[in-house]
C-alpha positions in Angstrom: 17.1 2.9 5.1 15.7 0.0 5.1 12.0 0.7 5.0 12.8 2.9 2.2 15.2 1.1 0.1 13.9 -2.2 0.7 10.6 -1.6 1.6 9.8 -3.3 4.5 8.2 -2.4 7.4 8.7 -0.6 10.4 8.7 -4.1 12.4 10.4 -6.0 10.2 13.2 -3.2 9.5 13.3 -3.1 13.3 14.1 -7.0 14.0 16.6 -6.8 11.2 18.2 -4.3 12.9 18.6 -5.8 16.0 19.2 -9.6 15.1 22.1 -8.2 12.6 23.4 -6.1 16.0 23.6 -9.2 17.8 26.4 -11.7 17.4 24.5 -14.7 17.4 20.8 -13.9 16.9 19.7 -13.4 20.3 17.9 -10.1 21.6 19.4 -7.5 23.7 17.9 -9.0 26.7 18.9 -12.3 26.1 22.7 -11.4 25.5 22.5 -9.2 28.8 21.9 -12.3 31.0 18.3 -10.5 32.6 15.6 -12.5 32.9 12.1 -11.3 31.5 10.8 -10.2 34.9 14.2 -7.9 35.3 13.3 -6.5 31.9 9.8 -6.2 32.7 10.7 -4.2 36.1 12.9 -2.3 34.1 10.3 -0.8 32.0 7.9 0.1 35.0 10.3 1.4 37.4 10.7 5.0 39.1 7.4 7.1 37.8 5.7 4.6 35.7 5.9 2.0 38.7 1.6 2.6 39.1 1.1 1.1 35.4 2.8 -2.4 36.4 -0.3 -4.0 38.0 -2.2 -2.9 34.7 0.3 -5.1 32.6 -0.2 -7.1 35.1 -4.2 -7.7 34.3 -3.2 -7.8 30.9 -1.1 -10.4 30.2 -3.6 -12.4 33.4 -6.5 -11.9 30.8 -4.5 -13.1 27.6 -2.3 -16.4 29.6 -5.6 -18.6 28.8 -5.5 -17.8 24.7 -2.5 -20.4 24.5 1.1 -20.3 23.9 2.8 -16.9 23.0 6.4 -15.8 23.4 7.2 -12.7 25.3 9.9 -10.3 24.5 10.8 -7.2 26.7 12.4 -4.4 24.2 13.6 -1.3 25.5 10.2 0.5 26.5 7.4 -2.1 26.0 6.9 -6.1 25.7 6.7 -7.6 22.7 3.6 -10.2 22.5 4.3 -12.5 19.6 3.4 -16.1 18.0 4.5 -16.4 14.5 4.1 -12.5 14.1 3.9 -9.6 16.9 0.0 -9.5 17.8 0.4 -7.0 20.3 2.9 -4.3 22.6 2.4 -3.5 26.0 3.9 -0.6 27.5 3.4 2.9 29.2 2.1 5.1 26.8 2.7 8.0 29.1 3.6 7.9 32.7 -0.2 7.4 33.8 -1.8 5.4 30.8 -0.5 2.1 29.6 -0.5 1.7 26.2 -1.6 -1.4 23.8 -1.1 -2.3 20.5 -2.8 -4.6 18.0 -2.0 -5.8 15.4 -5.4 -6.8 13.2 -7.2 -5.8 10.3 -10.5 -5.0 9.2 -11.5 -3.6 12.4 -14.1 -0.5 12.5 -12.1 2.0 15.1 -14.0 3.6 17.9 -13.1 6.2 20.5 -11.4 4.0 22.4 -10.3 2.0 19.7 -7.8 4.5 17.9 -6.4 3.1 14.1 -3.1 4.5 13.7 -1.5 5.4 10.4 -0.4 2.7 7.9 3.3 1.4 8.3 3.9 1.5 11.6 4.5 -1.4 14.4 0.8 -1.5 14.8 -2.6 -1.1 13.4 -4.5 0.1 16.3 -4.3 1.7 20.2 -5.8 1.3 23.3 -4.7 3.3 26.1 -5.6 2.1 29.7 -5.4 4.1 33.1 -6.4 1.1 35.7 -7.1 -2.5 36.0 -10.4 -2.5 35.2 -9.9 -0.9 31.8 -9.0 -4.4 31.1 -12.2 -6.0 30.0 -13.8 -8.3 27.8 -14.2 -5.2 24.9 -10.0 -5.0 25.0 -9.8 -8.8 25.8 -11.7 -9.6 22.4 -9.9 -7.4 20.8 -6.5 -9.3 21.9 -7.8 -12.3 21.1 -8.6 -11.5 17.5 -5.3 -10.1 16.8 -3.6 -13.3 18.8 -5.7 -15.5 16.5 -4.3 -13.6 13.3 -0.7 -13.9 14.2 -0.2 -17.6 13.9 
């Protein structure tokens, strides 16, 4: 309703949402009392436990960009600074999934655009460790220097 009546977008609709579900403005996971690491194991527990050391190599490869706020939703971790510039999550229960949000980007096969409107503007998907490397890390880092 609110993407079409008020014409906002799918991430902004989203936070809306959830801040006006919440008493006081904080997130799900803050109101439950789990810490980010509980929310984190959370999402990679029972089959999608092999994916957690290739979050893991992400967010090692994106610490040294600079400050950044981490959010755990219900499936995947928010990376923001002023604005979400990326999601981290299991795409399926062997590939880890990526989002970026950045413009102006030529997409490749690895690189996959997604359709206008959503959460983000483009996809990686990533099946081990060493999938994260410089290529992907660039690409972070120009939607991390976008957000803020």
């Amino acid at each position: 309703m609110l993407m079409k009546k008020l014409a906002l977008g799918y991430g902004d609709a989203n936070s809306l949402v959830h801040f006006a579900l919440s008493s006081d403005g904080q997130s799900a996971a803050e109101a439950s009392g789990a810490s980010i690491e509980d929310n984190v194991g959370q999402i990679y527990s029972g089959n999608r436990t092999s994916l957690r050391p290739i979050h893991e190599a992400v967010m090692k490869a994106i610490v040294p960009f600079g400050d950044f706020e981490t959010v755990p939703k219900k499936g995947y971790v928010s990376l923001r600074r002023k604005k979400q510039f990326a999601m981290v999550g299991p795409g399926t229960k062997s590939r880890l999934e990526v989002g970026l949000n950045m413009k102006d980007v030529k997409a490749t096969p690895r690189l996959v655009s997604l359709p206008p409107g959503g959460m983000c503007q483009y996809r990686v998907y990533l099946v081990n460790a060493s999938d994260v490397d410089r290529e992907l890390v660039t690409w972070i880092r120009r939607a991390y220097d976008a957000s803020g």
